[in-house]
gemmi code that builds the backbone of each chain (N, CA, C; Angstrom):
import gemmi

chains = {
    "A": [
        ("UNK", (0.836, -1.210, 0.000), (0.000, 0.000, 0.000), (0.867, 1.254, 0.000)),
        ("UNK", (1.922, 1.635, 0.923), (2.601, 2.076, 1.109), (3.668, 2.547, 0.019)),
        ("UNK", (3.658, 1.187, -0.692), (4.232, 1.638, -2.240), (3.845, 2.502, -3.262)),
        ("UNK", (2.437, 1.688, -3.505), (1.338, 1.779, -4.326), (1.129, 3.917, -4.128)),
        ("UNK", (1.216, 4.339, -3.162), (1.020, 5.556, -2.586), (2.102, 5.971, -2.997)),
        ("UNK", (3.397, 5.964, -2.896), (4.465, 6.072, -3.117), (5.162, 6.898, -4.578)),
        ("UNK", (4.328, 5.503, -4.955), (4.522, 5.925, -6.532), (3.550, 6.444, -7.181)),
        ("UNK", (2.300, 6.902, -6.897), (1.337, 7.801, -7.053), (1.490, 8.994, -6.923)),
        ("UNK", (2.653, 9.019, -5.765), (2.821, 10.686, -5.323), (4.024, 11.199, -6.253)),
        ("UNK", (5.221, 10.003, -6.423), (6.104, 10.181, -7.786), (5.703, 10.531, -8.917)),
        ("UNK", (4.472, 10.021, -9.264), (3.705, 10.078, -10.703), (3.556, 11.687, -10.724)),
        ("UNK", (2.803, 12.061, -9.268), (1.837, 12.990, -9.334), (3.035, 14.087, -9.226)),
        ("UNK", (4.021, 14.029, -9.061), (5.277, 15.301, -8.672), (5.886, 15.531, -10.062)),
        ("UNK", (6.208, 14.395, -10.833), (6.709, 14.539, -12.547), (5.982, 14.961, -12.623)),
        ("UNK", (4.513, 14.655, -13.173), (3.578, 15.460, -14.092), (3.798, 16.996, -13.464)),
        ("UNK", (3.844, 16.989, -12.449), (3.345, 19.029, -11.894), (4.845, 19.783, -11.928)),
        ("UNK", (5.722, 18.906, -11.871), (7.168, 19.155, -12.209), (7.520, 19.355, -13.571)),
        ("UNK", (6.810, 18.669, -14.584), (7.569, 18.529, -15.419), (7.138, 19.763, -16.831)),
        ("UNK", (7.843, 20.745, -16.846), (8.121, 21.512, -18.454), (7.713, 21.141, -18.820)),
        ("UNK", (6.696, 20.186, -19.666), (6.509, 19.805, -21.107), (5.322, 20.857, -21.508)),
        ("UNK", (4.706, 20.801, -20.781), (3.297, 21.677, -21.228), (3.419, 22.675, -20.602)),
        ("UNK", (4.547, 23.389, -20.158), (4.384, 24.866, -19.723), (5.033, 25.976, -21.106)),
        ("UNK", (4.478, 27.068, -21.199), (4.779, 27.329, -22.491), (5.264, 28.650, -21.539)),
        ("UNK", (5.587, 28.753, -20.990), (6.346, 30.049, -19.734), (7.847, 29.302, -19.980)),
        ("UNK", (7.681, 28.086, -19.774), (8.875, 27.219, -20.164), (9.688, 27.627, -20.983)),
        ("UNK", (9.409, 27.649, -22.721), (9.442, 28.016, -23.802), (10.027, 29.212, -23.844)),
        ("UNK", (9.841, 30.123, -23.258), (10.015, 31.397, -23.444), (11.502, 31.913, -22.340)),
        ("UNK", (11.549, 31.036, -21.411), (12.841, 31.060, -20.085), (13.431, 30.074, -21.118)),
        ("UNK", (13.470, 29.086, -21.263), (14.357, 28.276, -21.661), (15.901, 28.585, -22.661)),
        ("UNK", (16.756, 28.306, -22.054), (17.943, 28.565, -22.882), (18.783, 27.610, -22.718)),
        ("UNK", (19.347, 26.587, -23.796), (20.042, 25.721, -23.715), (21.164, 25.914, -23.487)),
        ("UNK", (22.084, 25.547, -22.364), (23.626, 26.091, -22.697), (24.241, 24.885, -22.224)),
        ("UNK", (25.532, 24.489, -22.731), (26.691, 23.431, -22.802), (27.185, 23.881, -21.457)),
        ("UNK", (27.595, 23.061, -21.239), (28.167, 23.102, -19.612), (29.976, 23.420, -20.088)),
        ("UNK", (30.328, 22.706, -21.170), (31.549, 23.476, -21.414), (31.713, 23.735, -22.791)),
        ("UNK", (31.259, 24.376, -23.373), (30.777, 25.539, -24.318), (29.820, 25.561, -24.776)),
        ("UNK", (29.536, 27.118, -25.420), (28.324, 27.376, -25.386), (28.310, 28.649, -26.787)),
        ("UNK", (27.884, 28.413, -28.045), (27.895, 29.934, -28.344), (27.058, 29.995, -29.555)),
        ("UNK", (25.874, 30.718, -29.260), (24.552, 30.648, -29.756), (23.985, 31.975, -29.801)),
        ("UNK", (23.515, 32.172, -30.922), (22.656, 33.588, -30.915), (20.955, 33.393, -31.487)),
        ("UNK", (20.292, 34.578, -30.117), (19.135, 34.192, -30.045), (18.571, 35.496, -30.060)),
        ("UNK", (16.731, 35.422, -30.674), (16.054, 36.404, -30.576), (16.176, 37.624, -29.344)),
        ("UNK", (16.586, 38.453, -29.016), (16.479, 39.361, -28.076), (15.149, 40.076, -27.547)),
        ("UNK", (14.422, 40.657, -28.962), (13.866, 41.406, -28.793), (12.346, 40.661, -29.254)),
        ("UNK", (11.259, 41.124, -29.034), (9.863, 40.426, -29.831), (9.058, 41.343, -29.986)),
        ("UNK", (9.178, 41.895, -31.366), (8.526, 43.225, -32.312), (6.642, 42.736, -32.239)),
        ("UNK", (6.006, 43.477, -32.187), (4.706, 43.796, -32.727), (4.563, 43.983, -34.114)),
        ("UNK", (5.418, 44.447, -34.172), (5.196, 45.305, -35.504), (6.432, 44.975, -36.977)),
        ("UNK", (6.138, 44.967, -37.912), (6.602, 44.551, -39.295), (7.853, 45.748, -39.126)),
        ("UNK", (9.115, 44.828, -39.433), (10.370, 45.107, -39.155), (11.421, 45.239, -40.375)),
        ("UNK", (11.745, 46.284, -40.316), (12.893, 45.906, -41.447), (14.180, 45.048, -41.078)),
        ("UNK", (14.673, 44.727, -41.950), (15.591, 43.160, -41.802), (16.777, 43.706, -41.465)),
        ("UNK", (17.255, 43.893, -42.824), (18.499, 44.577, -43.457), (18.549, 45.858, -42.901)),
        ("UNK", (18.672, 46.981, -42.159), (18.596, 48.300, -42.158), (20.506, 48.582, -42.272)),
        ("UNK", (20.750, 49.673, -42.084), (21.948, 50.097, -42.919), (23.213, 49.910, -41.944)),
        ("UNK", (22.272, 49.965, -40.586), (23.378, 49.835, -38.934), (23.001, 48.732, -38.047)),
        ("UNK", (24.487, 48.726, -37.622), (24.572, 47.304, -36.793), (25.463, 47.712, -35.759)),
        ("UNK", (25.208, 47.492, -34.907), (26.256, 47.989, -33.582), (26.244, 46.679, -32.420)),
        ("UNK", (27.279, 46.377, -31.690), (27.420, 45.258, -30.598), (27.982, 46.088, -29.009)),
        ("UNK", (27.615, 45.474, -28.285), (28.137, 45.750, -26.739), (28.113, 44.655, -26.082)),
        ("UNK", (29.219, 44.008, -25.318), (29.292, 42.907, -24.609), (29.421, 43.145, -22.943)),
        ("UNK", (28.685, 42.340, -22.657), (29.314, 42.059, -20.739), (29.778, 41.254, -20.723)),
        ("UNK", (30.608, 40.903, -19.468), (31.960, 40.025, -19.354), (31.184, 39.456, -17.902)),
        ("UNK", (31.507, 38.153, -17.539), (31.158, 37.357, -17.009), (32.012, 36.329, -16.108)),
        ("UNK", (32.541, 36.558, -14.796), (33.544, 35.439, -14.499), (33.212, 35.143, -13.162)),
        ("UNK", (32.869, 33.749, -13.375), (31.864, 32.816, -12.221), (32.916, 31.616, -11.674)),
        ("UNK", (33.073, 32.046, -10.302), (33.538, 30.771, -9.783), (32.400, 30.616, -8.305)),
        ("UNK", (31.860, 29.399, -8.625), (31.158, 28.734, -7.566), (30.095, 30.089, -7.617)),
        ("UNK", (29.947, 30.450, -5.960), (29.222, 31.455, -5.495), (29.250, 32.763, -6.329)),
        ("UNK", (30.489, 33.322, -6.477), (31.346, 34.338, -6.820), (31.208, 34.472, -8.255)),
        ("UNK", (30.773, 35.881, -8.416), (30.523, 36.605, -9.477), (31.051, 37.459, -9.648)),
        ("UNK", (31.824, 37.913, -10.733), (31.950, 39.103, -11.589), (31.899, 39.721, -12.751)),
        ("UNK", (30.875, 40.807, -12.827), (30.468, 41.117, -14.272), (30.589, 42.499, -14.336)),
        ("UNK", (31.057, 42.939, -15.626), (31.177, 44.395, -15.924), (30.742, 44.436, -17.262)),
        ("UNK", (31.156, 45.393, -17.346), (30.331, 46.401, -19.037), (29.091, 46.645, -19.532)),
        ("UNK", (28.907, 46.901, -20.457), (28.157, 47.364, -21.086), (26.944, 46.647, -21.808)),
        ("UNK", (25.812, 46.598, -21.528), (25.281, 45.582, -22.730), (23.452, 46.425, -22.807)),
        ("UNK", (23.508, 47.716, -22.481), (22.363, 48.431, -22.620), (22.301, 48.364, -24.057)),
        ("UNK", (20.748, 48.715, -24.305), (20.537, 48.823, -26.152), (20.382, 49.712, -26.401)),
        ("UNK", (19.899, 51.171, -25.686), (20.203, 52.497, -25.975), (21.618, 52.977, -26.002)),
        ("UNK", (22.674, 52.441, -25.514), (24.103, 52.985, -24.854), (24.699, 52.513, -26.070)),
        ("UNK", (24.518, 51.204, -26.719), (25.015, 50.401, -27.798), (25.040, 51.289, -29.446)),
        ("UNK", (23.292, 51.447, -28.986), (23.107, 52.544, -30.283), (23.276, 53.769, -30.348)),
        ("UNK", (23.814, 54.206, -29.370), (24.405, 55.571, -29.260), (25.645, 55.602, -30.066)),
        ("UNK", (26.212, 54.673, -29.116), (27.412, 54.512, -29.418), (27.832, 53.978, -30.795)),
        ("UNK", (26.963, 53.159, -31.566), (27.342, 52.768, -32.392), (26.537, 53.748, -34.046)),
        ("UNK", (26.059, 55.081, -33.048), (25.337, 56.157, -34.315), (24.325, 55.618, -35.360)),
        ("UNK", (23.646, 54.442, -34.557), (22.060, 53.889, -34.860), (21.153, 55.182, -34.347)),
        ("UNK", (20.151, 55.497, -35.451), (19.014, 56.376, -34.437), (18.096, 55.845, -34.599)),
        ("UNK", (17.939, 54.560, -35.091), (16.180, 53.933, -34.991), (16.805, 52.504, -34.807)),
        ("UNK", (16.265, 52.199, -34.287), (16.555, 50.499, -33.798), (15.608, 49.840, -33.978)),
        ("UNK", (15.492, 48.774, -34.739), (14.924, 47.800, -35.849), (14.745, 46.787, -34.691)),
        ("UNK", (15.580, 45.881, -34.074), (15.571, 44.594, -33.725), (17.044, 44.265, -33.075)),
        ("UNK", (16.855, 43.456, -31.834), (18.258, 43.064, -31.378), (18.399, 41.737, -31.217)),
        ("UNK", (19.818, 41.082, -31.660), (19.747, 39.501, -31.060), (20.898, 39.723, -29.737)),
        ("UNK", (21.013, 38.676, -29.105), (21.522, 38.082, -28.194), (22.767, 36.974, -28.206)),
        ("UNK", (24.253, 37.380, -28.355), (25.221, 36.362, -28.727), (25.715, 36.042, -27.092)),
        ("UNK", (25.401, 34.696, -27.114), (26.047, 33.919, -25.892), (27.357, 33.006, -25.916)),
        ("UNK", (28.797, 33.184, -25.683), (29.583, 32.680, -25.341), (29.658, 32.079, -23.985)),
        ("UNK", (30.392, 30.901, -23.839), (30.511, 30.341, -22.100), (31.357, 29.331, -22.411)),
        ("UNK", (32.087, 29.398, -21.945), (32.933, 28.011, -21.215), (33.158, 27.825, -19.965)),
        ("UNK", (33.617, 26.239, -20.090), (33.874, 25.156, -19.023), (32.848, 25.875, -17.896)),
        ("UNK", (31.878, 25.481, -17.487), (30.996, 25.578, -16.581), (30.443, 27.154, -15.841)),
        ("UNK", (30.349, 27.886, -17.522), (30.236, 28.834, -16.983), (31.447, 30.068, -16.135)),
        ("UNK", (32.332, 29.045, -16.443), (33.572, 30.103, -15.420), (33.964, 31.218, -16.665)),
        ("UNK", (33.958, 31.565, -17.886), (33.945, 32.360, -18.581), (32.293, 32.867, -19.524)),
        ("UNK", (31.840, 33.579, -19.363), (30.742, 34.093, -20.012), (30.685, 35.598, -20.602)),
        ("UNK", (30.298, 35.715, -21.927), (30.060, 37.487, -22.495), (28.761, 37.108, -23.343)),
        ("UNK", (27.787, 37.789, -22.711), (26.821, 38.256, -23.454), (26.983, 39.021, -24.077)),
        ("UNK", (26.695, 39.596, -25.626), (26.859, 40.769, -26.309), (25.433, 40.434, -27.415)),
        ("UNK", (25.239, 41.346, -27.279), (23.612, 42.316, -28.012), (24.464, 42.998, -29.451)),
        ("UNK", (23.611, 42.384, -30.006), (23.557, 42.922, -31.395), (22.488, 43.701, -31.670)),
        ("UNK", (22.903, 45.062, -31.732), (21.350, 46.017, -32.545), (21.402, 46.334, -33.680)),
        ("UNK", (20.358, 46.064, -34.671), (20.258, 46.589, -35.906), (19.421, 47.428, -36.197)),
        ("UNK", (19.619, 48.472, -36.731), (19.099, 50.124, -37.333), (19.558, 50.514, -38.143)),
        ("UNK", (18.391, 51.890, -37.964), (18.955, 52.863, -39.188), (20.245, 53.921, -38.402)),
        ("UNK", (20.910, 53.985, -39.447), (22.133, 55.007, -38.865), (20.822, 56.470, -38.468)),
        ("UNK", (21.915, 57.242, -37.399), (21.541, 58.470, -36.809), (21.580, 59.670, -38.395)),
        ("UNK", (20.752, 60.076, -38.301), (20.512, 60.980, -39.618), (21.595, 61.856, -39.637)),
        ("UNK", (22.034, 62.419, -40.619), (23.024, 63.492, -40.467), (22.745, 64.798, -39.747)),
        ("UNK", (23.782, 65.344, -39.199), (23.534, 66.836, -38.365), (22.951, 67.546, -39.739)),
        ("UNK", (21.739, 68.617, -39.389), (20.929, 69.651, -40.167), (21.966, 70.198, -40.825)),
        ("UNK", (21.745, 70.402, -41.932), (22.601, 71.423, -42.765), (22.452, 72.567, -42.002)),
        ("UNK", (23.383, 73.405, -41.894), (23.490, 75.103, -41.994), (22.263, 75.554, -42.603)),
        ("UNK", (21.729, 76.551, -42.194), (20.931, 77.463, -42.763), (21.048, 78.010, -43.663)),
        ("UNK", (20.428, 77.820, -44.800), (20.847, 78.165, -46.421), (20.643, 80.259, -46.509)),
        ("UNK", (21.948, 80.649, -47.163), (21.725, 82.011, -46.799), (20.972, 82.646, -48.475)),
        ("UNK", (20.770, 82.279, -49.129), (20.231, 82.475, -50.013), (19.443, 82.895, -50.330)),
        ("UNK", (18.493, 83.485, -51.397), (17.607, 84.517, -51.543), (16.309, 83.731, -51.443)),
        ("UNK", (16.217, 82.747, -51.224), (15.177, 81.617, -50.819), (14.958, 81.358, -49.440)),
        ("UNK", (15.801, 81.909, -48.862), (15.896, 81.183, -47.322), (14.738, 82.094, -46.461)),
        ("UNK", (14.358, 83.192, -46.314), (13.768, 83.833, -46.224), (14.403, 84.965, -45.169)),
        ("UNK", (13.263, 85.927, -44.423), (14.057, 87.178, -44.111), (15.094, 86.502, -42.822)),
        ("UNK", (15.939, 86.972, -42.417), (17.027, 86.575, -41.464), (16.806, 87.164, -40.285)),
        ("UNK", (17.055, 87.247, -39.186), (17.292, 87.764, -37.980), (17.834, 89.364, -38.363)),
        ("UNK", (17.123, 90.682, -38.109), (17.611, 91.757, -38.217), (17.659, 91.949, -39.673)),
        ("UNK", (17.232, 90.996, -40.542), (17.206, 91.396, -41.938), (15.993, 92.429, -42.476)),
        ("UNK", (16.422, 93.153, -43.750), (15.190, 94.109, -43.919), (13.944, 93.173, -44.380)),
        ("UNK", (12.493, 93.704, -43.993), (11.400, 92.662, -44.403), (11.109, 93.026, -46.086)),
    ],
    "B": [
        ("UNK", (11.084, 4.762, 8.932), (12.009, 5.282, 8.877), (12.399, 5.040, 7.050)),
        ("UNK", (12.457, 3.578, 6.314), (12.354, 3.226, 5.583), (11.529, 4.073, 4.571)),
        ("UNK", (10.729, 4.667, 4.779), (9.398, 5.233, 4.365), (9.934, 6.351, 4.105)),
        ("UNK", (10.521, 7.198, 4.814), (10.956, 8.635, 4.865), (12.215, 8.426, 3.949)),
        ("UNK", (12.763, 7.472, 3.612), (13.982, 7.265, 3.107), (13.763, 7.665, 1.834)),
        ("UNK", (12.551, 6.484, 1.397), (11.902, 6.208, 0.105), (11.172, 7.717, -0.646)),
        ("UNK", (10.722, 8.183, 0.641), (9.817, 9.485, -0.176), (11.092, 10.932, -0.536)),
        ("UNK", (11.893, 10.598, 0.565), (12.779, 11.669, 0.238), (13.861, 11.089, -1.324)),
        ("UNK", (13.527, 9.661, -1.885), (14.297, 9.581, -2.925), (13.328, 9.911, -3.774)),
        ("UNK", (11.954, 9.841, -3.733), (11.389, 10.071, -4.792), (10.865, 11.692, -4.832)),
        ("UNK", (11.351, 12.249, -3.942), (11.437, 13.729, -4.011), (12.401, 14.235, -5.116)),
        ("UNK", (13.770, 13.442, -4.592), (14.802, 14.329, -4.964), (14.516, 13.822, -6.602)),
        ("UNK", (14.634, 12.272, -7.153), (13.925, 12.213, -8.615), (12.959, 12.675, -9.158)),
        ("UNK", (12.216, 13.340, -8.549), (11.293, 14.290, -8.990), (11.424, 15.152, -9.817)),
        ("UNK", (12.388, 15.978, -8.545), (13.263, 17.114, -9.278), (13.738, 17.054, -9.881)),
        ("UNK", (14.560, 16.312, -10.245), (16.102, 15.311, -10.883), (15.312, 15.390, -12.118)),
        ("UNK", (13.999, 15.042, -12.560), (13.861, 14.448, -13.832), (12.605, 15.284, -14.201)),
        ("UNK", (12.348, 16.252, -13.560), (11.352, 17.334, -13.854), (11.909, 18.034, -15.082)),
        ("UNK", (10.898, 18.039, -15.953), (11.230, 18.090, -17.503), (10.518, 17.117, -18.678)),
        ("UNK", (11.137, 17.717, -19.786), (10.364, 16.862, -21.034), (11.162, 15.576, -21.340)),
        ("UNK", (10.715, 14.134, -21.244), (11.143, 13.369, -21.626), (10.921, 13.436, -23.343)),
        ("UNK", (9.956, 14.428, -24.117), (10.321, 14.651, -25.168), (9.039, 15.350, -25.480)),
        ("UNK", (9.513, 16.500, -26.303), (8.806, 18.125, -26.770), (9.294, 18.080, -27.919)),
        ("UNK", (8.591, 18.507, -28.957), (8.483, 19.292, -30.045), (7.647, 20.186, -30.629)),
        ("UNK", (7.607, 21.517, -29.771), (6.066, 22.168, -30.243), (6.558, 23.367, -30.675)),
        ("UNK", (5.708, 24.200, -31.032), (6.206, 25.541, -31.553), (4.916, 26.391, -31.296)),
        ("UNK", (5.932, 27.654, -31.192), (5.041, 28.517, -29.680), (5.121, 30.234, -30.594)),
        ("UNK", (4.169, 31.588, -30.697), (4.691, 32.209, -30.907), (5.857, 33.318, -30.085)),
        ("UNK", (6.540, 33.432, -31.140), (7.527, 34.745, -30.275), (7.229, 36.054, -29.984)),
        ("UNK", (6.233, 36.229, -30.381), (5.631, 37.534, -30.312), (3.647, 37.033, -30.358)),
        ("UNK", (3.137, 38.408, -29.197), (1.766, 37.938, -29.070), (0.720, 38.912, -29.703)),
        ("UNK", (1.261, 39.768, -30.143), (0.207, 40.569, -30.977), (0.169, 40.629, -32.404)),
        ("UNK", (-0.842, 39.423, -32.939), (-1.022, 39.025, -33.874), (-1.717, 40.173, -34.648)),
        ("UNK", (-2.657, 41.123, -34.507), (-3.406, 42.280, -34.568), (-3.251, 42.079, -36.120)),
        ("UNK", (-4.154, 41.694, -37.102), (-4.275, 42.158, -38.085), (-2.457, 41.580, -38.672)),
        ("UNK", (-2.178, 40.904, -38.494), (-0.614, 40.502, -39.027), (-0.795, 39.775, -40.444)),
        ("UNK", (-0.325, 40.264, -40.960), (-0.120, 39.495, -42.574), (0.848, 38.851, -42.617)),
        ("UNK", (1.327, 37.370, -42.961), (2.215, 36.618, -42.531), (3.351, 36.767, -43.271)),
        ("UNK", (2.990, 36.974, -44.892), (3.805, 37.222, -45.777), (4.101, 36.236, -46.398)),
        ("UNK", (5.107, 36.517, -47.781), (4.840, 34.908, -48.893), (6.189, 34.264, -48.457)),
        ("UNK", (7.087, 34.680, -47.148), (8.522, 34.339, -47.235), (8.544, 33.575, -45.625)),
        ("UNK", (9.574, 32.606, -45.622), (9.318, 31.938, -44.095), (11.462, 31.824, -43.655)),
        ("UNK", (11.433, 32.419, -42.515), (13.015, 31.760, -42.409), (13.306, 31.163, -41.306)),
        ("UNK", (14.154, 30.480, -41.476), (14.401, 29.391, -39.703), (16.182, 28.955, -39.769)),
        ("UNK", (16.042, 29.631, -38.422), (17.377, 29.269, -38.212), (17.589, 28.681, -36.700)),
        ("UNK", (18.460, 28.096, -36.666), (18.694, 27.446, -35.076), (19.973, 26.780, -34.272)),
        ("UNK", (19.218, 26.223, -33.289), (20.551, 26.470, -31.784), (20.455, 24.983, -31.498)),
        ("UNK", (21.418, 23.815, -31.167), (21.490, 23.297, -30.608), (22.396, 23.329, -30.069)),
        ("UNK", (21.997, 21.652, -28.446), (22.920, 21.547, -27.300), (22.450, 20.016, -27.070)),
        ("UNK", (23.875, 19.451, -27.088), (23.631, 18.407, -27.232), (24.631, 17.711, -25.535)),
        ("UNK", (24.077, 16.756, -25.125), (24.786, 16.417, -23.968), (24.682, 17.307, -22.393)),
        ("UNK", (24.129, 17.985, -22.783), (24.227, 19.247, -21.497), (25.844, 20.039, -21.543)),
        ("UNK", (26.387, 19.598, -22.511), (27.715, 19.934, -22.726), (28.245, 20.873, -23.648)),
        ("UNK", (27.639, 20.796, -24.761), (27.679, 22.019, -25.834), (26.640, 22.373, -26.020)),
        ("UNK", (26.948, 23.630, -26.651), (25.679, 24.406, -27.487), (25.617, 25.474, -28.866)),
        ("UNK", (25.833, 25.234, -29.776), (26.059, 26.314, -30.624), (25.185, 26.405, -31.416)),
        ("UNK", (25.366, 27.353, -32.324), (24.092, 27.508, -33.139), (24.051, 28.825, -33.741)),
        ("UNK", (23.325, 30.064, -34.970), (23.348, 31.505, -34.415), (21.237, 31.410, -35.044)),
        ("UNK", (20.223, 31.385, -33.997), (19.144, 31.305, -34.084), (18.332, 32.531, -34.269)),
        ("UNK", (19.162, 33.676, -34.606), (19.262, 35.274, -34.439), (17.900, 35.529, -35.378)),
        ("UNK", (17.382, 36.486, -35.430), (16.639, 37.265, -35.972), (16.926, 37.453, -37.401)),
        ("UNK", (18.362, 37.929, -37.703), (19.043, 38.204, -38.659), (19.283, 37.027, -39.218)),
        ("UNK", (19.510, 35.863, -38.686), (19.969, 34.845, -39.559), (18.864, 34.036, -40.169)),
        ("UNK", (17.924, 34.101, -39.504), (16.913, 33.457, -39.674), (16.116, 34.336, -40.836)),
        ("UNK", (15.916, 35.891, -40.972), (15.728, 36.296, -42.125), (16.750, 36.040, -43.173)),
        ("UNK", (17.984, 36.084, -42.958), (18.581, 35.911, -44.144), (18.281, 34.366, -44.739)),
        ("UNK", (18.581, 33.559, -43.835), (18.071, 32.398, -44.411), (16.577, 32.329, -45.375)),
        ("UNK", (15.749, 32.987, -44.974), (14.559, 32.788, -45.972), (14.735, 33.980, -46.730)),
        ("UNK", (15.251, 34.697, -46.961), (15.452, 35.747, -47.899), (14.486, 37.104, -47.631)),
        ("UNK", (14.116, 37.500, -46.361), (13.389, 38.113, -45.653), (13.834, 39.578, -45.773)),
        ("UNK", (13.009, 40.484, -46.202), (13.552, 41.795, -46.135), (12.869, 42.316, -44.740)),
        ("UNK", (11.745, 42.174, -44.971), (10.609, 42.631, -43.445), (10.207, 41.108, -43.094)),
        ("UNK", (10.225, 41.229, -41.700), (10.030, 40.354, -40.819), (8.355, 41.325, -40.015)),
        ("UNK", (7.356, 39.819, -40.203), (6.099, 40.110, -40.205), (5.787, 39.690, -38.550)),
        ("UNK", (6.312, 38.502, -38.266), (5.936, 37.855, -37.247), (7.025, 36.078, -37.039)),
        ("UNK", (6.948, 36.117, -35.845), (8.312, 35.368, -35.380), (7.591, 34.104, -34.179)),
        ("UNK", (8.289, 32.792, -34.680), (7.463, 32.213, -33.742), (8.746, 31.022, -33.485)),
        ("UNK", (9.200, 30.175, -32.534), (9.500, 29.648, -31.813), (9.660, 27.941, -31.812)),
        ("UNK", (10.408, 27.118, -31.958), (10.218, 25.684, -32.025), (11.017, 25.030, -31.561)),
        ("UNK", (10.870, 24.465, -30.233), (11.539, 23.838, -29.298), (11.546, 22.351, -29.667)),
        ("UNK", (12.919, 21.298, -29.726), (12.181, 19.880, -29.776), (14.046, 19.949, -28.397)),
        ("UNK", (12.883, 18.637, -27.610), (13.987, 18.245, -26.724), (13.561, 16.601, -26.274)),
        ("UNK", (14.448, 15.826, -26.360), (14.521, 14.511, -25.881), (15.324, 14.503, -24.965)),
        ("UNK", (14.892, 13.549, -24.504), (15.611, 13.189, -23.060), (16.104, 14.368, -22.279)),
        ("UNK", (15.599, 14.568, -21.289), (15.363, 15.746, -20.806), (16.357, 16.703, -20.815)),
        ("UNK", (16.848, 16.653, -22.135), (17.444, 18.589, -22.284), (19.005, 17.595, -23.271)),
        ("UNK", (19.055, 16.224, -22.915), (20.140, 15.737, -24.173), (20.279, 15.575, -25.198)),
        ("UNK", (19.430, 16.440, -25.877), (19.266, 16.899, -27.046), (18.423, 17.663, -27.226)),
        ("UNK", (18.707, 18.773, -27.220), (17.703, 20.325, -27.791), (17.820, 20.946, -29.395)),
        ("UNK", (16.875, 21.549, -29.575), (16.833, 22.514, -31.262), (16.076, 23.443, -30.520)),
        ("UNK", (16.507, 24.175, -30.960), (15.472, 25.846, -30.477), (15.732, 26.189, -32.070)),
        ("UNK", (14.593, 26.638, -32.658), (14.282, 26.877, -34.033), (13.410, 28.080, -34.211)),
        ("UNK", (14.259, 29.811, -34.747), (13.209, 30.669, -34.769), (12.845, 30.860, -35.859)),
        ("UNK", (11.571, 30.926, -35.770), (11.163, 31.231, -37.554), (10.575, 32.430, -37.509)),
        ("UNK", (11.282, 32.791, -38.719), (10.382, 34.301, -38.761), (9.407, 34.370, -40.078)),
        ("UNK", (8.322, 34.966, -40.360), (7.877, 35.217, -41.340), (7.567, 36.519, -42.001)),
        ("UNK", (7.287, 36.634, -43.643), (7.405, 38.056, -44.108), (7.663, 38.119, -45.201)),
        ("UNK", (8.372, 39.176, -45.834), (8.332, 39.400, -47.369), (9.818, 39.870, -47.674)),
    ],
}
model = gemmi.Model(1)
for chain_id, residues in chains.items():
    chain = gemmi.Chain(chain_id)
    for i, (resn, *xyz) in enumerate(residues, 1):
        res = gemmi.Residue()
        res.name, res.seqid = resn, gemmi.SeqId(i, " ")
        for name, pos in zip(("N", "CA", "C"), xyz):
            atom = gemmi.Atom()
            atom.name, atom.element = name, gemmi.Element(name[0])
            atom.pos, atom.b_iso = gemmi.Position(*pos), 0.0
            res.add_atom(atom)
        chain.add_residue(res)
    model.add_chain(chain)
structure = gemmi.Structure()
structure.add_model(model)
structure.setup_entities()
């Protein structure tokens, strides 16, 4: 009886344990190699109809160094800071490049953004007989 | 005492083996379908990890349009297959569009 119960309650802990039918699952899930790892994945998830190709591409990585408990991570891996920096002014879509080795004791995430480059600075004010009256000019 | 032995092993296998003994479904990546036109173009690209030991792959946005020859990307959806619980994975994104 005692068994019989046993393994009912085993049954009943896989099924409520087990990922297969959680689709929250799906969406956390990231496969990584215990000693390497280097995969690039959707970042971002658009609403809206995207251009592919746009003309800019810019990267920023964080650095990652895990022993046991002990963590240390630095840099950069914002997607506004990236496209600043990299003179994107519309940002299309980003992926996600994952490096890792041997158990995680080396890791860099780096974000890929793709856009349109930052438009050029305004031309100068055209002084021309078109431009119209000027500051202190006669009307 | 025996009893407590037994339930605390079938605890810890619980955990131990909580997961898909085998998945292959496909999920979207994005949830606002709103009027989405799918488009006449489909691309898929993907990631595996095999062993719990490696993993490579580039399942990117970008690659996955280039692969189908995608200029606009309409809508993006997701395809997980895993056996044996995680010793062999595909994560497969597909995007669709024109």
């Amino acid at each position: 009886m005692n068994g019989k119960r046993l393994a009912a309650l085993a049954l009943g802990l896989v099924l409520l344990l087990s990922g297969c039918g959680s689709l929250g699952t799906l969406y956390t899930y990231r496969s990584r190699g215990l000693l390497y790892t280097h995969t690039v994945r959707p970042l971002t998830r658009h609403r809206d109809p995207m251009v592919v190709a746009p003309a800019g591409t810019a990267s920023g990585n964080m650095k990652q160094i895990q022993f046991r408990q002990i963590t240390i991570v630095w840099d950069d891996n914002a997607i506004g800071e990236i496209a600043k920096r990299g003179g994107i002014g519309t940002i299309h879509y980003a992926d996600l490049e994952t490096h890792s080795y041997l158990f995680n004791l080396w890791t860099r995430h780096t974000v890929i953004v793709y856009g349109t480059a930052a438009n050029p600075p305004a031309a100068s004010p055209t002084t021309g007989p078109d431009a119209g009256p000027q500051s202190g000019g006669a009307p | 005492m025996n009893t407590g032995r037994s339930a605390v092993a079938i605890l810890a296998a619980a955990f131990l083996l909580a997961g898909c003994l085998y998945s292959n479904v496909v999920a979207p990546l994005d949830t606002d379908m709103n009027r989405t036109t799918l488009g006449k173009k489909e691309g898929r690209a993907s990631a595996y990890s095999v062993l719990w030991l490696v993993s490579w792959g580039d399942a990117g946005v970008a690659a996955a349009a280039k692969n189908g020859g995608l200029a606009t990307v309409n809508h993006m959806d997701v395809e997980v297959q895993n056996i044996l619980f995680g010793l062999y994975t595909k994560e497969t994104t597909i995007v669709y569009g024109d």
